[in-house]
N, CA, C and O atoms as a CHARMM CRD file, in Angstrom:
* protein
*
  388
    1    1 UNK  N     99.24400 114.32100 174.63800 PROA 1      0.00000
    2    1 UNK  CA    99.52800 115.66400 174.20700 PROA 1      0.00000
    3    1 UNK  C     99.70900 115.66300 172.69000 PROA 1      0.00000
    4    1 UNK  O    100.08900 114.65700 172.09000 PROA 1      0.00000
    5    2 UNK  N     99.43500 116.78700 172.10600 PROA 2      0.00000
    6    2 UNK  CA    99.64700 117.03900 170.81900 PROA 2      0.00000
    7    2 UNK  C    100.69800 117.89300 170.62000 PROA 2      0.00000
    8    2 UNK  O    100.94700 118.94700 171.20500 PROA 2      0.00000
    9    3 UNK  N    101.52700 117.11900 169.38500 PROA 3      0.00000
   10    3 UNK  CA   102.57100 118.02800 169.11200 PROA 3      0.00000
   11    3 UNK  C    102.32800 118.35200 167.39900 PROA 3      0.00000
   12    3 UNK  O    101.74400 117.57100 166.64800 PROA 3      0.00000
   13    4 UNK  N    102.99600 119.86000 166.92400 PROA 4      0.00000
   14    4 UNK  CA   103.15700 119.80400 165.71200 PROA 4      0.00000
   15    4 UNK  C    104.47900 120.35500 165.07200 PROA 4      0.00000
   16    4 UNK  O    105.11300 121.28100 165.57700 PROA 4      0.00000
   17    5 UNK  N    104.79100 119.79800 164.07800 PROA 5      0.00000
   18    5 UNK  CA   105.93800 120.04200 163.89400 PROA 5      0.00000
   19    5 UNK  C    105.86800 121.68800 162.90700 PROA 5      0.00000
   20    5 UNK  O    104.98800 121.85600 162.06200 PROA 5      0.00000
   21    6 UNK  N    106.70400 122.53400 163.14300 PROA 6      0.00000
   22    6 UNK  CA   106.25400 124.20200 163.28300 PROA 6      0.00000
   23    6 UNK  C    107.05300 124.43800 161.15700 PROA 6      0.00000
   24    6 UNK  O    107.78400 125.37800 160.84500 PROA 6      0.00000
   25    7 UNK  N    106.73400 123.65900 160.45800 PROA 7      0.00000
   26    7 UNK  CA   107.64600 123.52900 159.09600 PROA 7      0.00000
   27    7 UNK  C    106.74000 123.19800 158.63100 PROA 7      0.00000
   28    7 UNK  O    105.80400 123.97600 158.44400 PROA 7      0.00000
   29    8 UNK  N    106.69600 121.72000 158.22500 PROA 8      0.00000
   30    8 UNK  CA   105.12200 120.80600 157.86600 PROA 8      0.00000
   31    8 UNK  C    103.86300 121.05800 158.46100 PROA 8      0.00000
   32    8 UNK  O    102.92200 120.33900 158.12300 PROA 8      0.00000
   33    9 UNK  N    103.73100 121.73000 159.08200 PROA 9      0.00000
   34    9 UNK  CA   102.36700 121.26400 159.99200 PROA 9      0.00000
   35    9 UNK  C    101.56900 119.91900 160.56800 PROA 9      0.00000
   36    9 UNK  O    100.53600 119.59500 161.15500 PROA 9      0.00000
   37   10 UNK  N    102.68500 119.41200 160.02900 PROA 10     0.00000
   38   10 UNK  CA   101.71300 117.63200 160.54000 PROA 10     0.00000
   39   10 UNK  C    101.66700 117.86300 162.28700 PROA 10     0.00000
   40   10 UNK  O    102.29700 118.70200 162.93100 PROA 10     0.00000
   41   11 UNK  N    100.86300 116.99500 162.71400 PROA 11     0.00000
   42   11 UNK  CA   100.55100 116.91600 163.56500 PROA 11     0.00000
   43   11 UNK  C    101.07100 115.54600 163.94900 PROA 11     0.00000
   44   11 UNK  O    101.42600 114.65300 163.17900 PROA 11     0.00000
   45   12 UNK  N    101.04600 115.52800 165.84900 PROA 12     0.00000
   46   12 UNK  CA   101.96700 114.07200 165.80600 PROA 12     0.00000
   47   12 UNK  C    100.99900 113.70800 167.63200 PROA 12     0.00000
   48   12 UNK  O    100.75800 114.69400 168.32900 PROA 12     0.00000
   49   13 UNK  N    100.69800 112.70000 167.99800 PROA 13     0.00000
   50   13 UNK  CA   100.03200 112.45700 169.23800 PROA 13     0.00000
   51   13 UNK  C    100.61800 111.82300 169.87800 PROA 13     0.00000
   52   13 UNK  O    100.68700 110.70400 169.37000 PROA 13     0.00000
   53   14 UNK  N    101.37300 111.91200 171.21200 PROA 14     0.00000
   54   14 UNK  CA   102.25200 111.59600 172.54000 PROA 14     0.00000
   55   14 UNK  C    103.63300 111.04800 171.67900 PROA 14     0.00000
   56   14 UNK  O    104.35900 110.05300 171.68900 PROA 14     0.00000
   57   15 UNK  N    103.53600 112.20300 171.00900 PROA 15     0.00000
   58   15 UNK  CA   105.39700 111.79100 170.10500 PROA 15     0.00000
   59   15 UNK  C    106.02300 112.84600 170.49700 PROA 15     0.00000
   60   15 UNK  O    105.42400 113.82700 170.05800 PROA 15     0.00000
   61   16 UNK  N    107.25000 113.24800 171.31900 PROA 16     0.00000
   62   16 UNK  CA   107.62900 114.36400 170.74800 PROA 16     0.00000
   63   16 UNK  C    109.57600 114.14900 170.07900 PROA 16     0.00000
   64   16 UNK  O    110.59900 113.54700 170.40700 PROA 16     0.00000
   65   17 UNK  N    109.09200 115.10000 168.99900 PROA 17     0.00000
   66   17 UNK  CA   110.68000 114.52700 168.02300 PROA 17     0.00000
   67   17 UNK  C    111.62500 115.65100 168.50300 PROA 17     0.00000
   68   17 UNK  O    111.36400 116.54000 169.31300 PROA 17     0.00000
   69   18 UNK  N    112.76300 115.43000 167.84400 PROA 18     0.00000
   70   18 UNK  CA   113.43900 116.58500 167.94600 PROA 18     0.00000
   71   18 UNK  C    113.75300 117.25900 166.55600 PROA 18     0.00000
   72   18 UNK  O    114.03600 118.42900 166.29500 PROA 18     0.00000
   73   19 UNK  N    113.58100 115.89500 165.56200 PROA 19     0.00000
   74   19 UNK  CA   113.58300 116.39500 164.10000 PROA 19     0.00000
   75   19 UNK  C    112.44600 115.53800 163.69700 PROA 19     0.00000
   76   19 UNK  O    112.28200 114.35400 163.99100 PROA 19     0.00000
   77   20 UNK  N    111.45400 116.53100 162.76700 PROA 20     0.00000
   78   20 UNK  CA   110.19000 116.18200 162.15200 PROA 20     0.00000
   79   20 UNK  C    110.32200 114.53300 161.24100 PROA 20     0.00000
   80   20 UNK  O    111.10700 114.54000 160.29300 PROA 20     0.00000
   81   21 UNK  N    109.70500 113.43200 161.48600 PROA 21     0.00000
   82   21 UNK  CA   109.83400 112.66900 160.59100 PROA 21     0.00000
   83   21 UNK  C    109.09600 112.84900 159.70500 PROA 21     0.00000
   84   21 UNK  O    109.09200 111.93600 158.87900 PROA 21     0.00000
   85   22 UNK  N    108.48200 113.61800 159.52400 PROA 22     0.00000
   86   22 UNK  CA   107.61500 113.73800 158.22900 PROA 22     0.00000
   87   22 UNK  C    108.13900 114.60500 156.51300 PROA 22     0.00000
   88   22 UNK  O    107.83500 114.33100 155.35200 PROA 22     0.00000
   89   23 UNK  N    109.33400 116.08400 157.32400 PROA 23     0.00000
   90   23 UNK  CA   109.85700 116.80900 156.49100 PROA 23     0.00000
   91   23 UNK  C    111.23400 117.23200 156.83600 PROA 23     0.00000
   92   23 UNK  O    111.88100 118.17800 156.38900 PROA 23     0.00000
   93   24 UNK  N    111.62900 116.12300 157.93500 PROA 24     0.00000
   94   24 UNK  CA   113.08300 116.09800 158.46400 PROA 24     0.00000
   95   24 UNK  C    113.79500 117.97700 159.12100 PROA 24     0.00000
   96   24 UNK  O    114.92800 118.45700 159.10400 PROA 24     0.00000
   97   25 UNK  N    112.64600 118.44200 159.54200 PROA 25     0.00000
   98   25 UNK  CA   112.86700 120.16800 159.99400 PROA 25     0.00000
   99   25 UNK  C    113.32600 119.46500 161.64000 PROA 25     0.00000
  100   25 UNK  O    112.79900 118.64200 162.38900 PROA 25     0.00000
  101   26 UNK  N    114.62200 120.32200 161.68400 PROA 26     0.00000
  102   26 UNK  CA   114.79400 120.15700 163.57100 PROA 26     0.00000
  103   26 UNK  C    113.89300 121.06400 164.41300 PROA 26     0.00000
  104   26 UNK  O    114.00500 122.28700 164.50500 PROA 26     0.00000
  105   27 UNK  N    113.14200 120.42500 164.91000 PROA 27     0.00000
  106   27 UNK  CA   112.39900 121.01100 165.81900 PROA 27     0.00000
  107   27 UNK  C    112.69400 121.57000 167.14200 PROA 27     0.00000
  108   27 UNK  O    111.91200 122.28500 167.76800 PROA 27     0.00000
  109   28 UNK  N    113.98100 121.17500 167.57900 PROA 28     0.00000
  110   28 UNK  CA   114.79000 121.43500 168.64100 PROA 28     0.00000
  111   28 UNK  C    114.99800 122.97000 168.31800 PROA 28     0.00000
  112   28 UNK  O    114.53800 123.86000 169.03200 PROA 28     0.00000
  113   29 UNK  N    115.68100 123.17200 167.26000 PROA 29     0.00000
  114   29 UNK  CA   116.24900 124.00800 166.42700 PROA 29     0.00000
  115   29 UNK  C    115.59500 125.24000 166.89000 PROA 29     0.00000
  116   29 UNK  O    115.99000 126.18300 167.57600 PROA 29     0.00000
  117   30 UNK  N    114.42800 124.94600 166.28900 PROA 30     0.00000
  118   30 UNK  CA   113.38800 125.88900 166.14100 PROA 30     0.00000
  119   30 UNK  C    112.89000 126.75500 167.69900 PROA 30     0.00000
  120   30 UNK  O    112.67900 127.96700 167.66700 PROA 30     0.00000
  121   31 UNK  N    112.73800 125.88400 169.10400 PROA 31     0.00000
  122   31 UNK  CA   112.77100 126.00100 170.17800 PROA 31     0.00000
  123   31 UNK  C    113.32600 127.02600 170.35800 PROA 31     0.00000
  124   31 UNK  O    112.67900 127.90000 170.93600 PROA 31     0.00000
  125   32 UNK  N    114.90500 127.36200 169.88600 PROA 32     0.00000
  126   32 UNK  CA   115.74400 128.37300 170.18200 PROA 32     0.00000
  127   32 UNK  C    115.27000 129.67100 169.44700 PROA 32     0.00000
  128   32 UNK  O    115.56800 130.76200 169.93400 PROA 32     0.00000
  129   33 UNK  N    114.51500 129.58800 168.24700 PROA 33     0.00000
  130   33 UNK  CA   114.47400 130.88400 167.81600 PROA 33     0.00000
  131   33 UNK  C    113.80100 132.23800 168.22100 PROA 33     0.00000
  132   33 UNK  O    113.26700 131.80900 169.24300 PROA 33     0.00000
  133   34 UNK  N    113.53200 133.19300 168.19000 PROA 34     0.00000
  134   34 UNK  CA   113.18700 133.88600 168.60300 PROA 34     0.00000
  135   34 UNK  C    111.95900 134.19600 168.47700 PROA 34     0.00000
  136   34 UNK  O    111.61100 133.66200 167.42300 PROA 34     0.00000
  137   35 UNK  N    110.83300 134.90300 169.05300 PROA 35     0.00000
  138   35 UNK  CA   109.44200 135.06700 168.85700 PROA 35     0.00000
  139   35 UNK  C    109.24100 135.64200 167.56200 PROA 35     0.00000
  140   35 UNK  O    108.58300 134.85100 166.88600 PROA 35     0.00000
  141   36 UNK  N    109.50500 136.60000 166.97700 PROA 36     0.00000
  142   36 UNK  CA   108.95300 137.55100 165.54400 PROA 36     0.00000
  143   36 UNK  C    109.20100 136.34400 164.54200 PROA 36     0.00000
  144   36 UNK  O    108.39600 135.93700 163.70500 PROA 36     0.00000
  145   37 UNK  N    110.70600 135.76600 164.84000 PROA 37     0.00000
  146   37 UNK  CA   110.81800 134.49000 164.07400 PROA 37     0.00000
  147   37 UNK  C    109.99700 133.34800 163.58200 PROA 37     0.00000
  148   37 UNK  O    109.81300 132.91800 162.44300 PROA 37     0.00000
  149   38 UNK  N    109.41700 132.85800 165.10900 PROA 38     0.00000
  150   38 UNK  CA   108.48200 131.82800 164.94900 PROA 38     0.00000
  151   38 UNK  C    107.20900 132.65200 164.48300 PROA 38     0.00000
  152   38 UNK  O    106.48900 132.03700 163.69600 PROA 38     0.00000
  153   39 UNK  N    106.79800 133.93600 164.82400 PROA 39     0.00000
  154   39 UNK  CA   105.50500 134.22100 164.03700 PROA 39     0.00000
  155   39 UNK  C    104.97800 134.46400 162.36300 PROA 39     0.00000
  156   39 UNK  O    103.95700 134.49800 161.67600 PROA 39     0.00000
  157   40 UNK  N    107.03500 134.65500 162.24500 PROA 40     0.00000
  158   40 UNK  CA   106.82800 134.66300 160.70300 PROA 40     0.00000
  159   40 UNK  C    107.40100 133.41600 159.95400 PROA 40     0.00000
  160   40 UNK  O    107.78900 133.62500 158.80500 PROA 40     0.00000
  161   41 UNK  N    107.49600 132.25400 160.41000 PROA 41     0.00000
  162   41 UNK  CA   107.62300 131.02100 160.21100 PROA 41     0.00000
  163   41 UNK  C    105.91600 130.66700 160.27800 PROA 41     0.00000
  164   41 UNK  O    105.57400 129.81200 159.46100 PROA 41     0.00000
  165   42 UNK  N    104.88100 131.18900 161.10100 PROA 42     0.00000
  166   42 UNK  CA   103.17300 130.47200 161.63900 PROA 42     0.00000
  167   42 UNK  C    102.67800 130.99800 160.46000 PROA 42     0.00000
  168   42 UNK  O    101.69000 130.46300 159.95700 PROA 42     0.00000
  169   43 UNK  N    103.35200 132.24200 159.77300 PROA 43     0.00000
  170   43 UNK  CA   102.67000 132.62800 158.34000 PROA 43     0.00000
  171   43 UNK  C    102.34000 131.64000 157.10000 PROA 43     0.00000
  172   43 UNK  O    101.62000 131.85500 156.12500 PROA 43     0.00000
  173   44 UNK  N    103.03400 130.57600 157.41700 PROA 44     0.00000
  174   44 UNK  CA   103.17200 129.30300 156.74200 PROA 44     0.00000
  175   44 UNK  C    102.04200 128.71700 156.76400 PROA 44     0.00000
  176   44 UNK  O    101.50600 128.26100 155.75400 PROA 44     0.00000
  177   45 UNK  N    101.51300 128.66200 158.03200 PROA 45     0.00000
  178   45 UNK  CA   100.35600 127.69900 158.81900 PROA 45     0.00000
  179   45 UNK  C     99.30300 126.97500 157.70600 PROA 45     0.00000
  180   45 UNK  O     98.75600 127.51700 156.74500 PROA 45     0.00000
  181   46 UNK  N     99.24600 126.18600 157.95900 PROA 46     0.00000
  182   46 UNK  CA    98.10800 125.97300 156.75500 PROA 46     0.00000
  183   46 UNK  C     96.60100 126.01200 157.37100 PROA 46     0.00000
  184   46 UNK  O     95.88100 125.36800 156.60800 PROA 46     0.00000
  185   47 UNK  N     95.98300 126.44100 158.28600 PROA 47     0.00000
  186   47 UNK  CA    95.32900 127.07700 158.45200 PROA 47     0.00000
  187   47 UNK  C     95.06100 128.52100 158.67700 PROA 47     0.00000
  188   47 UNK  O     95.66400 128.87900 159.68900 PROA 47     0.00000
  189   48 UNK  N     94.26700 129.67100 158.02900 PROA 48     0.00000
  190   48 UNK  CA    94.09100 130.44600 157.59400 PROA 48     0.00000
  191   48 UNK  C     93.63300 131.56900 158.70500 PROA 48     0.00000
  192   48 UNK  O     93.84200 132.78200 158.66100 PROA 48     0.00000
  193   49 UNK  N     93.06700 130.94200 159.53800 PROA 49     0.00000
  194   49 UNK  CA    92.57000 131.53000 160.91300 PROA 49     0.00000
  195   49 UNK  C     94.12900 131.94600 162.06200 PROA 49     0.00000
  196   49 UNK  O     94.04800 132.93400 162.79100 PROA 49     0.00000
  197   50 UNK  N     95.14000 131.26700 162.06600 PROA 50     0.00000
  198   50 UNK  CA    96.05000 131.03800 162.59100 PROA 50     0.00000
  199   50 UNK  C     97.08500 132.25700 161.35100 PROA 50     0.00000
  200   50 UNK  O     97.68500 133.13400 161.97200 PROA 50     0.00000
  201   51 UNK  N     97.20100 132.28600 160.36700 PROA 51     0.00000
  202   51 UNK  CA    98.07500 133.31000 159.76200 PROA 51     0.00000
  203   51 UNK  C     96.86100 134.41300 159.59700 PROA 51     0.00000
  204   51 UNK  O     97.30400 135.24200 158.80100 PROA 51     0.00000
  205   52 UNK  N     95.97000 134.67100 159.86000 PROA 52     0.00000
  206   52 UNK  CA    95.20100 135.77300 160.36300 PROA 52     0.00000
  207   52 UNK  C     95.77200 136.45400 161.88000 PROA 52     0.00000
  208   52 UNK  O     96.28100 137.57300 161.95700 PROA 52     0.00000
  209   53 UNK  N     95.57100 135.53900 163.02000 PROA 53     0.00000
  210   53 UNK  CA    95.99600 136.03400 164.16600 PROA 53     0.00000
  211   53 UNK  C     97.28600 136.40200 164.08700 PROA 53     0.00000
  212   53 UNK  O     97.76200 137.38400 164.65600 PROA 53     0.00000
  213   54 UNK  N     98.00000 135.47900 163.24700 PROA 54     0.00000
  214   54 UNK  CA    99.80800 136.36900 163.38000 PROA 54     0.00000
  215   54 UNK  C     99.95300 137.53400 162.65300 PROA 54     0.00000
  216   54 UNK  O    100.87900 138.23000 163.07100 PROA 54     0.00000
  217   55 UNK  N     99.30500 138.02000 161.63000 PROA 55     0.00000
  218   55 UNK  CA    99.37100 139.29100 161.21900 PROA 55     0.00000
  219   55 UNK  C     99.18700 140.46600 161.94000 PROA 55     0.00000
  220   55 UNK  O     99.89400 141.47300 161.95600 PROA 55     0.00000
  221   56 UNK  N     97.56500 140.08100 162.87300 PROA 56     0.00000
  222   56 UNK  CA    97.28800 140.57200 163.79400 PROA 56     0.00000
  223   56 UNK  C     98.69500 140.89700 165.11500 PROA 56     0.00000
  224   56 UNK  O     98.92900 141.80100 165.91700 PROA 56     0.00000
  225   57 UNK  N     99.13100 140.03400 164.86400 PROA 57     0.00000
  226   57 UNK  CA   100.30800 139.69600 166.41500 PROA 57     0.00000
  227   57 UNK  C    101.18200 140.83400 165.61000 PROA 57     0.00000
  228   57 UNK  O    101.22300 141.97300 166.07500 PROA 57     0.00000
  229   58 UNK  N    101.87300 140.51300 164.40700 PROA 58     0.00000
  230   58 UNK  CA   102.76000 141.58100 163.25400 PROA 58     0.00000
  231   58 UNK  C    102.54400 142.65600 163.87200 PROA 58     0.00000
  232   58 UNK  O    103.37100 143.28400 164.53200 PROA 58     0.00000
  233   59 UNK  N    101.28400 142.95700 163.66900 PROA 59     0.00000
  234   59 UNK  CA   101.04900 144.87300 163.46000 PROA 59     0.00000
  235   59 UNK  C    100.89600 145.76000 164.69300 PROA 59     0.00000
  236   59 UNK  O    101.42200 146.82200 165.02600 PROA 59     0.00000
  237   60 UNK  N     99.99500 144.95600 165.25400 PROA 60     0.00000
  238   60 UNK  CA   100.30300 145.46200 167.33400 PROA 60     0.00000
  239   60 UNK  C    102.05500 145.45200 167.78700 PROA 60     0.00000
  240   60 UNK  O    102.39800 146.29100 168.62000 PROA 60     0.00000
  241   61 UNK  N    103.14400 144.47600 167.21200 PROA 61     0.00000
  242   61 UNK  CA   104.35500 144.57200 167.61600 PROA 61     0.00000
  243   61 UNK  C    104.81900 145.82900 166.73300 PROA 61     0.00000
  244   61 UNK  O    105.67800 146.63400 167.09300 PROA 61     0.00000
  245   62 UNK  N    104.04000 145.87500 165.39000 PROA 62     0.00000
  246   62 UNK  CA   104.99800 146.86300 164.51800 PROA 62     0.00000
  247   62 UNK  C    106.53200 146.29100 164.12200 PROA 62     0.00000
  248   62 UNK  O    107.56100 146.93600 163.92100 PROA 62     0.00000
  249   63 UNK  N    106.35300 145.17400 164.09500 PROA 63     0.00000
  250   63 UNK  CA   107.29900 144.29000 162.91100 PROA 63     0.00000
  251   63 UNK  C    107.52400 144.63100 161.69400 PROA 63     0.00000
  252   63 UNK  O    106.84600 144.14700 160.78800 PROA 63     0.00000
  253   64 UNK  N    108.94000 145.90600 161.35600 PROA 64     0.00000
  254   64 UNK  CA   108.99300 145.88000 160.28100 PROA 64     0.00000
  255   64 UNK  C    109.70300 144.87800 159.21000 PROA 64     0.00000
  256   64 UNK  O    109.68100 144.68200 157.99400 PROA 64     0.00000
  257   65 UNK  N    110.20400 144.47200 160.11600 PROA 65     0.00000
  258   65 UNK  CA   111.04900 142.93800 159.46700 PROA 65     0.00000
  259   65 UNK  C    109.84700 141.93200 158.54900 PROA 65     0.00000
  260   65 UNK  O    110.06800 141.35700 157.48300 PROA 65     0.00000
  261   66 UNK  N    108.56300 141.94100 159.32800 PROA 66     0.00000
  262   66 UNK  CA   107.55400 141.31700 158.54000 PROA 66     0.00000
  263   66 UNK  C    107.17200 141.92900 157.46900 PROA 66     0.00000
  264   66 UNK  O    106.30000 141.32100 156.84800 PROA 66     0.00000
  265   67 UNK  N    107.56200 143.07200 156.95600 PROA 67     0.00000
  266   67 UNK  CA   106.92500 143.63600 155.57200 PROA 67     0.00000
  267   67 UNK  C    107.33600 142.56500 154.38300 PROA 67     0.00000
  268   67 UNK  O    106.52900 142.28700 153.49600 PROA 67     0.00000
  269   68 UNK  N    108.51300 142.05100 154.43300 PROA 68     0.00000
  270   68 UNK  CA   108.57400 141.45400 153.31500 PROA 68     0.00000
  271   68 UNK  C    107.58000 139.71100 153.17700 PROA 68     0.00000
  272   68 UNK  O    106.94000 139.33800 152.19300 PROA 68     0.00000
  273   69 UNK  N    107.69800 139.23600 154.00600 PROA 69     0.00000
  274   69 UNK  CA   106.90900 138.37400 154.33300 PROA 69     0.00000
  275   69 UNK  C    105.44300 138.51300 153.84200 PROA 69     0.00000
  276   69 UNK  O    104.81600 137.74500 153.11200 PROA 69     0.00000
  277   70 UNK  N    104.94600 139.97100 154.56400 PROA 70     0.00000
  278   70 UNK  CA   103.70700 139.91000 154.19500 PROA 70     0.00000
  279   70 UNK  C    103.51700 140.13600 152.66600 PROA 70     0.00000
  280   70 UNK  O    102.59600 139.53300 152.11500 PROA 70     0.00000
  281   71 UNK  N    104.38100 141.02100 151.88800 PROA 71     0.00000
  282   71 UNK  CA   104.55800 141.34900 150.61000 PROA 71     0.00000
  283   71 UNK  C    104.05700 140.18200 149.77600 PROA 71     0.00000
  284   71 UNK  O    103.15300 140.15000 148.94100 PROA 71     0.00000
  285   72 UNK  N    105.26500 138.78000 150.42400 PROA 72     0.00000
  286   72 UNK  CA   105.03100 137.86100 149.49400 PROA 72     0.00000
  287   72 UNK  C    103.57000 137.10800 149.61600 PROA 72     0.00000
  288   72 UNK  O    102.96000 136.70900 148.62300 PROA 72     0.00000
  289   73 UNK  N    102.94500 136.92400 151.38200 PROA 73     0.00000
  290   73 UNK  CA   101.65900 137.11000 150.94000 PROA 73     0.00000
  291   73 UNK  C    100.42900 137.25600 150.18000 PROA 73     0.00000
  292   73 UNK  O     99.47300 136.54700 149.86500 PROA 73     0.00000
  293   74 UNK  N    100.81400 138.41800 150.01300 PROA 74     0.00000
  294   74 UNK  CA    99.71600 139.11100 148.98200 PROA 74     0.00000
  295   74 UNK  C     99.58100 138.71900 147.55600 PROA 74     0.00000
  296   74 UNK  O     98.54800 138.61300 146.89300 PROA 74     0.00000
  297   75 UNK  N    100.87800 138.51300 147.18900 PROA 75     0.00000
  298   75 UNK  CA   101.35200 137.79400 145.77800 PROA 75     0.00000
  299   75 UNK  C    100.78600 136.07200 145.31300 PROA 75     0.00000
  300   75 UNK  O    100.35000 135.60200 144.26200 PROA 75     0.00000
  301   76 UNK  N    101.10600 135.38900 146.92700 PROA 76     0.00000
  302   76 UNK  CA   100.99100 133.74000 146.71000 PROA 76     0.00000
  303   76 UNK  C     99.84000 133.30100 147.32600 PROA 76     0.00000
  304   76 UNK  O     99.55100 132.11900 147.14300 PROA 76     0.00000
  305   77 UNK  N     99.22500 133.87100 147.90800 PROA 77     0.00000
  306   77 UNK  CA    97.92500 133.40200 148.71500 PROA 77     0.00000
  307   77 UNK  C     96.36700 133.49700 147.82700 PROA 77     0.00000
  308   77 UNK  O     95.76200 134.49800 147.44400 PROA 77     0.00000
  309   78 UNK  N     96.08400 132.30200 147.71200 PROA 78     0.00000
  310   78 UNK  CA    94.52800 132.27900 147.23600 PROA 78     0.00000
  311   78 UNK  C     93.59400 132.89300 147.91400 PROA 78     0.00000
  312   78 UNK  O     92.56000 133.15800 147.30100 PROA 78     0.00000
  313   79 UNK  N     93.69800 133.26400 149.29100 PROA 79     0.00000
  314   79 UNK  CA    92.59000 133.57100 149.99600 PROA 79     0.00000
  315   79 UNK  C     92.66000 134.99800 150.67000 PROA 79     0.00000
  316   79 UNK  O     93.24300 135.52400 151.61800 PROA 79     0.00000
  317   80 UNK  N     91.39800 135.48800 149.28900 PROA 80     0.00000
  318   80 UNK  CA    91.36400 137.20500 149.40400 PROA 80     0.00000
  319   80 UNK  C     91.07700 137.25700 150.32200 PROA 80     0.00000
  320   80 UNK  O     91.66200 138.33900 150.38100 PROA 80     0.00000
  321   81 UNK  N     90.49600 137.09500 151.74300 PROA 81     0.00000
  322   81 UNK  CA    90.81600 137.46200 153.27700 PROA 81     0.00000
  323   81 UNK  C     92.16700 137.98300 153.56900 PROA 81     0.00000
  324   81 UNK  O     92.39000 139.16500 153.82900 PROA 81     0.00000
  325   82 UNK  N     92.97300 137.14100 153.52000 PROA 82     0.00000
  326   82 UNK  CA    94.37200 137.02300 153.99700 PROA 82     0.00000
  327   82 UNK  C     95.10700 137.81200 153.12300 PROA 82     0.00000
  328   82 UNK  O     96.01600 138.38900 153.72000 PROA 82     0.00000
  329   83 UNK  N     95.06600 138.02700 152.07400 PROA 83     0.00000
  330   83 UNK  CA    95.45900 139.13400 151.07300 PROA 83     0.00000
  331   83 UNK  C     95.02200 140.28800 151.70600 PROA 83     0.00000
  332   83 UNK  O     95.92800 140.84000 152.33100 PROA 83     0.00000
  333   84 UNK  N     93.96100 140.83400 151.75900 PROA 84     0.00000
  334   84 UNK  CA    93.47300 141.80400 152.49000 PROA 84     0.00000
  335   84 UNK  C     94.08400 142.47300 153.55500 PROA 84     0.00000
  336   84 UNK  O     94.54100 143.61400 153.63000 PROA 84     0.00000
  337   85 UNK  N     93.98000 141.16200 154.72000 PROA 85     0.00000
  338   85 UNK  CA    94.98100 141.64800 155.93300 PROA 85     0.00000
  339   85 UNK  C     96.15300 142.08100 155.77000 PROA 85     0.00000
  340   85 UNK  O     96.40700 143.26000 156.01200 PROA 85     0.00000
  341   86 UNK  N     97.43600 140.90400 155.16800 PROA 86     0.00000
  342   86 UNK  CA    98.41400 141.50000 154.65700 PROA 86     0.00000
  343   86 UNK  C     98.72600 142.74900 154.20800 PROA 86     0.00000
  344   86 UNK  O     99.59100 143.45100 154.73200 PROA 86     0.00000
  345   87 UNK  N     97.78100 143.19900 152.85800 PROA 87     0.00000
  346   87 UNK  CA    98.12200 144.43000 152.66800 PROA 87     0.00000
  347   87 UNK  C     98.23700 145.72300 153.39800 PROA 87     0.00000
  348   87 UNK  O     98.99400 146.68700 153.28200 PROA 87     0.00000
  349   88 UNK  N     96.65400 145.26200 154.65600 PROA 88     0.00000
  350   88 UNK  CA    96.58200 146.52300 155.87300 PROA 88     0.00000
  351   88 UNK  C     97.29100 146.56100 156.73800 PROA 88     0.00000
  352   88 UNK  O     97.18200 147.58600 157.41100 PROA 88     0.00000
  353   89 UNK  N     98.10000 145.79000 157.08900 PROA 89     0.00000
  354   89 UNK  CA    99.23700 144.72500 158.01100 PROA 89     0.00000
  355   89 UNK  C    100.44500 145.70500 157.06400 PROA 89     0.00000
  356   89 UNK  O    101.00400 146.39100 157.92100 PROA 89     0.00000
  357   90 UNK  N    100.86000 145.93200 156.12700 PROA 90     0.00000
  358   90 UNK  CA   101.81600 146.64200 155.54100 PROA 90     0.00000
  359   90 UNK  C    101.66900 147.88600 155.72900 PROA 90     0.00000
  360   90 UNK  O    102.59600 148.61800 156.07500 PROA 90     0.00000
  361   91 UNK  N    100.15200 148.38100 155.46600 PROA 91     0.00000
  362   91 UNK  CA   100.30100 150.32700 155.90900 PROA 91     0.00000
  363   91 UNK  C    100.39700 150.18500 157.49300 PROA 91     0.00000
  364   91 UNK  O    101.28600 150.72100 158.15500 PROA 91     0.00000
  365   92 UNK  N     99.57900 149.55400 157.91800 PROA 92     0.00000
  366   92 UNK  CA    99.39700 149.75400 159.02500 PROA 92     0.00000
  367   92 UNK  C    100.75400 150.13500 159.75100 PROA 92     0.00000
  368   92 UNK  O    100.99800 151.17600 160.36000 PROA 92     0.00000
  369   93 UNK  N    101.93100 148.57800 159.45000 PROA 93     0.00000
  370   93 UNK  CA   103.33400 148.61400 160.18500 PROA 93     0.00000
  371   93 UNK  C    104.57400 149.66100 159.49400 PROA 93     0.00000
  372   93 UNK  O    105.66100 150.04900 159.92400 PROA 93     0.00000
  373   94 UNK  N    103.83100 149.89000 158.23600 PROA 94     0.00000
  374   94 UNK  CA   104.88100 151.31400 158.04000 PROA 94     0.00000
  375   94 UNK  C    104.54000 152.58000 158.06700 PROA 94     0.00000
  376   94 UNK  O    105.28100 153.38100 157.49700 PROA 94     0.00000
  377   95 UNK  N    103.64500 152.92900 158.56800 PROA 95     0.00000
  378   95 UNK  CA   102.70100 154.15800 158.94800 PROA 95     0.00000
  379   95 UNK  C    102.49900 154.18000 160.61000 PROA 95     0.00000
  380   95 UNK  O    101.89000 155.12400 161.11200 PROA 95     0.00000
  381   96 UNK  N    102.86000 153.45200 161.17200 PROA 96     0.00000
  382   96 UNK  CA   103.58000 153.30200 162.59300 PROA 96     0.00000
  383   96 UNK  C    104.48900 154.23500 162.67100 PROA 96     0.00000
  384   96 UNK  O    104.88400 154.77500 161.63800 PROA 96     0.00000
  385   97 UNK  N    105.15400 154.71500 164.33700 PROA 97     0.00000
  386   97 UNK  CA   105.90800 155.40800 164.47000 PROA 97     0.00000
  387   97 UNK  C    107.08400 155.10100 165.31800 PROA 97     0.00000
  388   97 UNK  O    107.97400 155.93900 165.46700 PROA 97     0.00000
């Protein structure tokens, strides 16, 4: 099985930790948190396809808690795709009702 640790992104094969040895994040920890939580923790992701789908996940929930998140987005991200989304991901979830 593959595990990854949800902080670093490393990836780890028939390991599973409870704290990341790679960036020392408790992964246990993390288990407990709540869903909007972990989706705006996957915004991290270092793949680009994967913080695409969570924006997507954002705006169908109407997460306004994610506005700031996505804000910073738009600001730190090299990849005008994902800039893009973000920004429509912001009208979209405050132009919700």
């Amino acid at each position: 099985m593959r595990y990854y640790c949800p902080n670093c992104w490393k990836d780890y094969w028939n390991e599973d930790f409870e704290v990341c040895p790679e960036c020392g994040y408790n992964i246990k920890a993390h288990n407990d948190k709540d869903y909007v939580d972990k989706l705006l923790n996957a915004l991290n992701h270092r793949a680009g396809e994967v913080r695409h789908w969570v924006i997507m996940i954002l705006v169908q929930r109407k997460e306004k808690q994610a506005i700031p998140y996505l804000e910073k987005l738009t600001k730190e991200s090299r990849d005008p795709s994902l800039v893009k989304a973000a920004e429509e991901a912001i009208v979209k979830i405050n132009t919700s009702k």
